[in-house]
C-alpha positions as CSV (number, residue, x, y, z in Angstrom):
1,X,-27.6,35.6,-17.5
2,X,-31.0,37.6,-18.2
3,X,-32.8,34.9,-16.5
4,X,-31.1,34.3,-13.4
5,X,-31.3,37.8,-12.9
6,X,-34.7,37.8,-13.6
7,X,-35.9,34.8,-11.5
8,X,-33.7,36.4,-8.1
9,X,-35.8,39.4,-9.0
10,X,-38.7,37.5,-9.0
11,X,-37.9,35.7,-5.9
12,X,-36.8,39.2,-4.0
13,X,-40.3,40.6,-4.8
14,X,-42.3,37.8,-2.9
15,X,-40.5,39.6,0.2
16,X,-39.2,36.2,1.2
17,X,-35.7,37.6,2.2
18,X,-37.4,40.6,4.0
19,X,-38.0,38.2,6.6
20,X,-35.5,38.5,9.8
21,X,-35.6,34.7,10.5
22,X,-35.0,33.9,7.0
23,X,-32.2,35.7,6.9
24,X,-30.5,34.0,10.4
25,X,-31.5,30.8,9.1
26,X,-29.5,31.2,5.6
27,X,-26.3,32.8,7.2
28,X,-26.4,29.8,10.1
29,X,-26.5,27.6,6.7
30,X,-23.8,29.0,4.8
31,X,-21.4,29.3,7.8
32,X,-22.3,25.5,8.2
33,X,-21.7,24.5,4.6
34,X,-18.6,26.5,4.8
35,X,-17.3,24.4,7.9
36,X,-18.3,20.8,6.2
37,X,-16.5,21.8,3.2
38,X,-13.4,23.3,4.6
39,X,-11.0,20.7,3.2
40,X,-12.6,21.3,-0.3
41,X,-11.7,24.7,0.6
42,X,-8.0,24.2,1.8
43,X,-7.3,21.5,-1.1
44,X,-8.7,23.9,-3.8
45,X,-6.5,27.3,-2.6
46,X,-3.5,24.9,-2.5
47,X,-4.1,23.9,-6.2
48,X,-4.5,27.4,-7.0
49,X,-1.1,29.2,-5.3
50,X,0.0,27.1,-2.6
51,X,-1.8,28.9,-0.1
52,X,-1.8,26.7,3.8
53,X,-4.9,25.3,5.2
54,X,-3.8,27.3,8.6
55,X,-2.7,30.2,6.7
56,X,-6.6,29.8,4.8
57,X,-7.7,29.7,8.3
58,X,-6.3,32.5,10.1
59,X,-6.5,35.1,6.4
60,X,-10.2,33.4,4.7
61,X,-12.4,31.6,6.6
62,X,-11.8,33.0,10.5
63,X,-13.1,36.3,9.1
64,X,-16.1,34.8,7.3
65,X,-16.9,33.1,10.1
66,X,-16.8,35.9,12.1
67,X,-19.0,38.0,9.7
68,X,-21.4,35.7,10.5
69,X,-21.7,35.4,14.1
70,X,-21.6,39.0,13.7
71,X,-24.7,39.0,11.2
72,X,-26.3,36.6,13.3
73,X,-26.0,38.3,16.6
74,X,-27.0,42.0,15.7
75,X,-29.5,41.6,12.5
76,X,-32.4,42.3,14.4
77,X,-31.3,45.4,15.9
78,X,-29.5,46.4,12.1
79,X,-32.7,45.9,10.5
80,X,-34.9,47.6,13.3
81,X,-36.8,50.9,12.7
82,X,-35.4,53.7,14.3
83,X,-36.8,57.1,15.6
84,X,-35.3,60.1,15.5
85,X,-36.4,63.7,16.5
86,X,-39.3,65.3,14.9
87,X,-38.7,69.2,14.2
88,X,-41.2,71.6,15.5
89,X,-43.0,72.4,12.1
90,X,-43.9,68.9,11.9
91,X,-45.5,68.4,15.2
92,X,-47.7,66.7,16.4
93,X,-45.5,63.6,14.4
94,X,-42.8,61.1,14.7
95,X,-40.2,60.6,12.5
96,X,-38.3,57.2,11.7
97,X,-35.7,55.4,9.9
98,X,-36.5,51.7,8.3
99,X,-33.5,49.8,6.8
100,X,-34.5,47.8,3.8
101,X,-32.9,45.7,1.6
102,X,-32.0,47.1,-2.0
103,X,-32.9,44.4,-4.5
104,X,-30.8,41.9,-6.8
105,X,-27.0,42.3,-5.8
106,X,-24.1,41.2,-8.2
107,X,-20.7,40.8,-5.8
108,X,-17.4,40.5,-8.0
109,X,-14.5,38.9,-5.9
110,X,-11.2,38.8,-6.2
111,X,-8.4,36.0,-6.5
112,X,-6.2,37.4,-3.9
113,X,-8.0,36.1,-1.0
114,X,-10.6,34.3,-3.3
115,X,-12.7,33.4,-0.3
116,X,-12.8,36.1,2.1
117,X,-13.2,39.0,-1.0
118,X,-16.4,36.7,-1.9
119,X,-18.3,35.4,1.0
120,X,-17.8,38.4,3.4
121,X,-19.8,41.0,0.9
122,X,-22.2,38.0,0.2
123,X,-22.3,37.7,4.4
124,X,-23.2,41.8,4.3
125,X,-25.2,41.2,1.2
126,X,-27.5,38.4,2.6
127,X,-27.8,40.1,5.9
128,X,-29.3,42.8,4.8
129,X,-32.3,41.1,2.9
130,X,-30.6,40.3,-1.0
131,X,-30.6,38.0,-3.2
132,X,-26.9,37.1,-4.3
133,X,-25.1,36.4,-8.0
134,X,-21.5,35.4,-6.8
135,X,-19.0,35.7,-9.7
136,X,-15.6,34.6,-8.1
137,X,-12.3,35.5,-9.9
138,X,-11.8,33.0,-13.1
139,X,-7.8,33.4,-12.3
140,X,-8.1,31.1,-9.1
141,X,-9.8,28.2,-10.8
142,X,-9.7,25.6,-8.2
143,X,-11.4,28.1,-5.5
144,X,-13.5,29.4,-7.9
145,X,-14.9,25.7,-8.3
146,X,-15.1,25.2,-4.9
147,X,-17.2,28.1,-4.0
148,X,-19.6,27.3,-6.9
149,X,-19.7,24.2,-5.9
150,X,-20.8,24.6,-1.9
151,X,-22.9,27.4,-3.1
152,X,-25.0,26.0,-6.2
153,X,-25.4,22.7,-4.7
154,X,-26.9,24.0,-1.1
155,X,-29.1,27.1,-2.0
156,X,-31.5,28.3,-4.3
157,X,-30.4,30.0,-7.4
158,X,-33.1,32.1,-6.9
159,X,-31.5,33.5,-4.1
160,X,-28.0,32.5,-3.7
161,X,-26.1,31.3,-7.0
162,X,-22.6,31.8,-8.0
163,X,-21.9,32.1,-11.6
164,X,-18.3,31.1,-12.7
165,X,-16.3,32.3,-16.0
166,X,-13.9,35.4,-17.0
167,X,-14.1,38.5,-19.5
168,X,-17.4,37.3,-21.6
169,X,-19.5,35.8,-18.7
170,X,-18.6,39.0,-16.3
171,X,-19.4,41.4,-19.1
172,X,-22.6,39.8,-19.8
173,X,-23.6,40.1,-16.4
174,X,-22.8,43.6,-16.1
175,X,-25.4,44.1,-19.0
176,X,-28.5,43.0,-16.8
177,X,-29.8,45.8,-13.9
178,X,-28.9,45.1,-10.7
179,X,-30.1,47.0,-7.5
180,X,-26.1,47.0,-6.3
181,X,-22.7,46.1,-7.7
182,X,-20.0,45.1,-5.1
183,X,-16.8,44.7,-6.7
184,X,-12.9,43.9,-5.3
185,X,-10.1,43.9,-8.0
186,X,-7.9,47.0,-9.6
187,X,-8.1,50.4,-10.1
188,X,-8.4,49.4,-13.8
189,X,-11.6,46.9,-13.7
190,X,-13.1,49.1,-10.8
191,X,-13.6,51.9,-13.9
192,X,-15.4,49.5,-16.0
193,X,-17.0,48.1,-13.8
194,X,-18.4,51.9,-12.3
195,X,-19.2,52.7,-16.4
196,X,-21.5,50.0,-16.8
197,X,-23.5,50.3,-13.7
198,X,-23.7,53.9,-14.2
199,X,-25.5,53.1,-17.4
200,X,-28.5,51.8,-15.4
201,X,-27.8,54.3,-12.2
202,X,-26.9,51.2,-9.8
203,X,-24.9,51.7,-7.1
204,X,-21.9,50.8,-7.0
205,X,-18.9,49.3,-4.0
206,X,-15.5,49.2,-5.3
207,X,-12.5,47.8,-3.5
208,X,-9.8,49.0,-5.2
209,X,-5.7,49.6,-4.3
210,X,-3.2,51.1,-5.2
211,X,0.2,52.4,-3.5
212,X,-0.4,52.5,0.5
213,X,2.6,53.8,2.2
214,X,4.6,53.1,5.4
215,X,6.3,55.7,7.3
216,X,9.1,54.8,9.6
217,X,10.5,57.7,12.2
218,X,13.1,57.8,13.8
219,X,11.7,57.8,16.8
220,X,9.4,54.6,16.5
221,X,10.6,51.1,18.1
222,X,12.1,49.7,15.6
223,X,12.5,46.1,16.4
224,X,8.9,45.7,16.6
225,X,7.7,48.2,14.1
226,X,10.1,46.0,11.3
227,X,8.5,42.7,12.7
228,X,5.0,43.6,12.2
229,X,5.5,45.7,8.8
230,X,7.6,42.7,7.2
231,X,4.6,40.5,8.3
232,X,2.4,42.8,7.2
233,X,4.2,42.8,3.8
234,X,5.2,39.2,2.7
235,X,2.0,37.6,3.8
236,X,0.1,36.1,1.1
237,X,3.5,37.0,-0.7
238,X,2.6,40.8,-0.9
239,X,-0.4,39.9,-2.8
240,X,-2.9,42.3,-0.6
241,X,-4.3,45.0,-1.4
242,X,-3.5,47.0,2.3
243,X,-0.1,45.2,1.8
244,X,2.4,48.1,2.7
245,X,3.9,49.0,-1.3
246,X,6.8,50.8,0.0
247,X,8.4,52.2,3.1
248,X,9.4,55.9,3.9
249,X,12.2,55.8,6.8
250,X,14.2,58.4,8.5
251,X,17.5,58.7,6.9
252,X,19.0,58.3,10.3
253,X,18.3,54.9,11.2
254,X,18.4,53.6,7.3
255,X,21.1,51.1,7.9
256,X,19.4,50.0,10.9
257,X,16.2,49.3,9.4
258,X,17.5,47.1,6.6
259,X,19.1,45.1,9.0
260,X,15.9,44.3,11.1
261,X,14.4,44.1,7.9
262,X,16.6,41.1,7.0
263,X,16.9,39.4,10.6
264,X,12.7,39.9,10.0
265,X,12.5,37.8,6.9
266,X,15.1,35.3,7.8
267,X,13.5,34.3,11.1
268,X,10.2,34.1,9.4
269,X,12.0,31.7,6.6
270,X,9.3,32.1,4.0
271,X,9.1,29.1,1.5
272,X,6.5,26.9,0.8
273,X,7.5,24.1,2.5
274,X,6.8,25.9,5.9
275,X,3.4,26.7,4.4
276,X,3.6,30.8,5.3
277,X,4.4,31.6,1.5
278,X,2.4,31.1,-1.1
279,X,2.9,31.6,-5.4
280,X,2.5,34.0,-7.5
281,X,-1.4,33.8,-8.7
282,X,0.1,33.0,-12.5
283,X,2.9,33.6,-14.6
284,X,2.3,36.8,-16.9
285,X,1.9,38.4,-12.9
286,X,5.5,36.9,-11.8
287,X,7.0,38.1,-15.1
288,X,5.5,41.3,-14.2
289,X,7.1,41.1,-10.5
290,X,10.4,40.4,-11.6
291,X,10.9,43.5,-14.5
292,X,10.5,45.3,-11.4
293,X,13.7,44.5,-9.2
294,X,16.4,45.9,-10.7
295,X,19.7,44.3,-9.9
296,X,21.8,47.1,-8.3
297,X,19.1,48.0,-6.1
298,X,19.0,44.6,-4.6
299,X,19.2,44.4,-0.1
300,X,18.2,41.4,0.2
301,X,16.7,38.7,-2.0
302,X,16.2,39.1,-6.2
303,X,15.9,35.3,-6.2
304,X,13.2,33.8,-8.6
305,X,11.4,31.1,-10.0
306,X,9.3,31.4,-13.2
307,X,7.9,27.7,-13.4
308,X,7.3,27.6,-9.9
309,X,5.9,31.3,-9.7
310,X,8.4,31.9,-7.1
311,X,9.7,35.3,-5.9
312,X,11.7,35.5,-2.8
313,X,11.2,38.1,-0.2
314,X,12.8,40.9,-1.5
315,X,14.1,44.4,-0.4
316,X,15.3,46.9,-2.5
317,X,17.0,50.2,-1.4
318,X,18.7,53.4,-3.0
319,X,15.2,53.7,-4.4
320,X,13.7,57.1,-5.7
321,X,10.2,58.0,-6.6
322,X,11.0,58.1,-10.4
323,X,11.6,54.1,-10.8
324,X,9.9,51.3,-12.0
325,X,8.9,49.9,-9.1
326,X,7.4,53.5,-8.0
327,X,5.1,54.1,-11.0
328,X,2.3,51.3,-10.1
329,X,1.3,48.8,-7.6
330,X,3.2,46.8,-6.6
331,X,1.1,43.3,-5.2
332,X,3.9,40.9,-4.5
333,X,7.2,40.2,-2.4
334,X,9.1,43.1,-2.9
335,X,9.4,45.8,-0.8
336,X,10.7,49.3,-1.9
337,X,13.2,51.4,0.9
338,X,13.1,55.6,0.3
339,X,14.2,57.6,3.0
340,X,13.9,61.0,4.1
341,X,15.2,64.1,6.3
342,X,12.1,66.1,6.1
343,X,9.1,64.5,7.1
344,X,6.5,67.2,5.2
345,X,8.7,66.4,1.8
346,X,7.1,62.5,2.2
347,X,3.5,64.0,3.1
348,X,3.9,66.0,-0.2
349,X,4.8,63.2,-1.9
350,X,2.1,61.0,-0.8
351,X,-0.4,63.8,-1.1
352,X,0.8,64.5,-5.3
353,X,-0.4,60.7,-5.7
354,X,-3.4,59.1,-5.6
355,X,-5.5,58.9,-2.3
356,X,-3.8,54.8,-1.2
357,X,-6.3,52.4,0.2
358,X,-4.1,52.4,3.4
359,X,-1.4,54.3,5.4
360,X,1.0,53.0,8.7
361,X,2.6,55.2,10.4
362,X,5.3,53.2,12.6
363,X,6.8,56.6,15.5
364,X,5.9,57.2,19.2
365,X,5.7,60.8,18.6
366,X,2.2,62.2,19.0
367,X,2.8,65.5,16.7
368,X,4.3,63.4,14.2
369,X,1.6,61.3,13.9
370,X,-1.3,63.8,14.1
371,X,0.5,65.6,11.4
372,X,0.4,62.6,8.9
373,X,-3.2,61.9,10.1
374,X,-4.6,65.1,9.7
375,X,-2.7,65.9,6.4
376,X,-2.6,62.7,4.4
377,X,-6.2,61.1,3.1
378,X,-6.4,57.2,2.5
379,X,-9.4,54.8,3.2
380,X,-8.1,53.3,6.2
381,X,-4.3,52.4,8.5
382,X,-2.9,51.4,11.3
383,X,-0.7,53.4,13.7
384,X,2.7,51.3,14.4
385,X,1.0,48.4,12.7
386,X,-0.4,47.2,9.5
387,X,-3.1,44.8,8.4
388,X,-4.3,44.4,11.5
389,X,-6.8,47.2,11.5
390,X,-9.3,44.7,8.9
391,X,-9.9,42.3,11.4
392,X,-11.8,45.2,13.7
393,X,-15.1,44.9,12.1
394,X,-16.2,47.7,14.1
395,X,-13.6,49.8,11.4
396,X,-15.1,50.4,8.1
397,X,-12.9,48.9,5.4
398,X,-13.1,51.3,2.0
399,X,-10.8,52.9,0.2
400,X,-11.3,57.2,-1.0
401,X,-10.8,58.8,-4.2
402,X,-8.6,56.0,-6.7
403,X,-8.8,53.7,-3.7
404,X,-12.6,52.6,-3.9
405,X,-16.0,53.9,-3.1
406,X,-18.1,52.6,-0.4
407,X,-17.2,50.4,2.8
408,X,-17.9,47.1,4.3
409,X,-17.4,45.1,7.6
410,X,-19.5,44.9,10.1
411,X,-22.7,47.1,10.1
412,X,-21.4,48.8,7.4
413,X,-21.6,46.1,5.5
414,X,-25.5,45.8,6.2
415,X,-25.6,49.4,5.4
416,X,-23.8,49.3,1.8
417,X,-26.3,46.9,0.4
418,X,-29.6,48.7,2.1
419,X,-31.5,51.8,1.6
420,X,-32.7,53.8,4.6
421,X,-36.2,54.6,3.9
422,X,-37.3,58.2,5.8
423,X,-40.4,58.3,7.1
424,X,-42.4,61.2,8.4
425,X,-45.9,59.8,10.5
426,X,-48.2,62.4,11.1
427,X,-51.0,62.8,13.8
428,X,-54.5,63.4,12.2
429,X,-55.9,65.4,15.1
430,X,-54.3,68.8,14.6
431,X,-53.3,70.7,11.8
432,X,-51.8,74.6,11.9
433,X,-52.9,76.6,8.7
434,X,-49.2,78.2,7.9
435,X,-48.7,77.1,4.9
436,X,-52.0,76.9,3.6
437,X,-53.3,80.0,1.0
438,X,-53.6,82.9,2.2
439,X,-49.9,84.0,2.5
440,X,-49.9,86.8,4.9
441,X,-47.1,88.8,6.4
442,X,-48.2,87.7,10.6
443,X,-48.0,83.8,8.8
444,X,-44.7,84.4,7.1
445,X,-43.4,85.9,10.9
446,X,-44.3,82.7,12.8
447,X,-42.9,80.1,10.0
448,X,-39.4,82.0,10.4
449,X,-39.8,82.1,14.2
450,X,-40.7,78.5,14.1
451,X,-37.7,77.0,11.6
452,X,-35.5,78.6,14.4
453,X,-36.0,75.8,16.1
């Protein structure tokens, strides 16, 4: 590991990558390499869970692809030096702001959505003037291949290389310096991961999870708030980390949401066969899954399939905050139902947990929805839909407190792995004596008249 970090530090310090056209030409690359190499891509992440080459599409590689028309487009004006206002003490001067890139970057994915949790920080990463180590998650083995193999074979390991393995070859690299850590997985790893780049001060991105509620009112639409939440929730068979965990509804219209709820799931008709459901990433997770539906609390669905990793979509009601499937993440098919009467007893409850990575709020009533707003912290939601808000790159995507550190998409992106240098450009031609020896009483008057200003 010590010398492939070593020879991408090498290669950053020739200022190679500092180079705006560079950097256009490598993302036009990937995004080709990426296009020539999609049914690698599809084969592989249907090896691995099952997962559709349109559901790969429309999830993975659409949002890549976008990242880097994105890049494309706008780089020049990300990376241009901008002015800002000098303050009067200063004067005569100018003041500016240069972006620059921060160095050797290690980016950690995830096995969730193994492609999109890889290339788009690598997209941000790359954009911003880095070199790259790529260490995809060893639990999707096929994708994990492929990405090494479009990578490693394409660009220079000085400068782009992905680095395959588990435990040993991920703690190994965490032992070398980088200039930046990007890393998407659990609260769990995200901990480790923050010790051992604290041990060399390197900043540090972490994606994280955790429980991210959905509020239903009783004064939302219904019909198309269930729709998009149940969508929302059994895509990529729960298995994302803005996935709603579990639902809050109004007591009041209970029965009527479970019924949506099922007409919801049974139109979609999840299986495998109609390629919108994919497995459970491995067995010891499916195991996990199923300790967590308890029979009597059983909706809809409790059907499962160890060998095939299989878990049907499944909704479980009569739930209180005190069970099972309420003490930890959830991140698969199974949705929990609470309900309430009060709505400031659910924004309590929320608020006694850990900050969530997302919130949706499904009402049509404006006070209702300021009040959640305004009380309730999380990294990022949707208001009467969920999901949806990651494919606004113009929306940071981070998560606060438990949830992560940092953000992404977009220009954030470029701005989480740069450094904006401050500069300060004074004029040679005049100079006041303030705050040269001697210190005199008239001198001290002006200088507080003048930081008035």
């Amino acid at each position: 590991m010590k010398t492939q970090v070593s020879n991408q530090q090498v290669f950053f310090s020739n200022n190679k990558t500092k180079d705006i056209n560079f950097r256009i030409e490598q993302l036009k690359k990937l995004k080709s390499i990426i296009q020539e190499n999609e049914s690698l891509l599809n084969k592989a992440i249907y090896l691995d869970f099952k997962k559709s080459s349109f559901d790969n599409y429309t999830n993975e590689l659409s949002l890549i692809y976008k990242d880097i028309d994105e890049a494309v487009k706008k780089i020049k004006k990300w990376s241009s030096k901008k002015s800002v206002r000098t303050n009067i003490v200063n004067l005569p001067a100018k003041s500016y702001i240069i972006p620059e890139p921060l160095g050797t970057t290690l980016i950690i994915g995830a096995w969730n959505y193994p492609y999109q949790l890889s290339f788009s920080p690598a997209v941000a990463a790359l954009a911003a003037g880095n070199t790259v180590i790529l260490k995809p998650s060893e639990l999707a083995k096929n994708t994990s291949q492929a990405i090494a193999k479009i990578v490693n074979e394409n660009f220079s390991p000085n400068y782009f290389l992905v680095i395959e393995g588990g435990i040993p070859e991920t703690t190994a690299l965490l032992d070398e310096k980088f200039d930046k850590i990007f890393f998407t997985g659990s609260v769990s790893v995200g901990k480790i991961i923050y010790q051992a780049a604290a041990k060399n001060l390197t900043p540090v991105t972490l994606e994280l999870g955790g429980k991210s509620p959905a509020i239903m009112t009783k004064n939302s639409n219904l019909k198309i708030g269930v729709k998009r939440l149940i969508w929302a929730k059994f895509l990529n068979s729960g298995q994302t980390c803005i996935a709603p965990d579990y639902v809050f509804v109004h007591e009041s219209i209970k029965e009527s949401f479970l019924s949506e709820c099922k007409v919801a799931i049974e139109k979609s008709n999840y299986s495998f066969e109609n390629n919108n459901y994919v497995q459970i990433i491995n067995k010891r997770n499916t195991n996990r899954l199923i300790d967590l539906i308890e029979e009597e609390k059983i909706f809809y669905g409790g059907n499962y399939n160890i060998n095939e990793r299989y878990i049907q979509p499944t909704l479980l009601h009569n739930i209180n905050t005190n069970d099972k499937v309420m003490n930890n993440e959830i991140f698969g098919p199974i949705l929990p139902v609470l309900t309430y009467n009060n709505i400031q007893e659910t924004i309590d409850y929320i608020k006694s947990k850990p900050k969530p990575l997302s919130c949706y709020v499904f009402t049509n009533d404006k006070k209702t929805k300021e009040r959640i707003l305004n009380e309730i912290s999380f990294g990022n939601g949707a208001i009467n839909d969920a999901i949806m808000q990651i494919t606004n790159d113009k929306l940071p995507f981070g998560g606060v407190g438990e949830s992560g550190i940092g953000s992404y998409h977009g220009e954030e992106g470029f701005k989480t792995f740069s450094h904006y240098k401050s500069i300060l450009e004074k004029s040679t031609w005049f100079e006041l004596n303030l705050k040269y020896f001697p210190q005199t009483l008239k001198k001290l008057k002006i200088i507080k008249f003048l930081l008035k200003f």
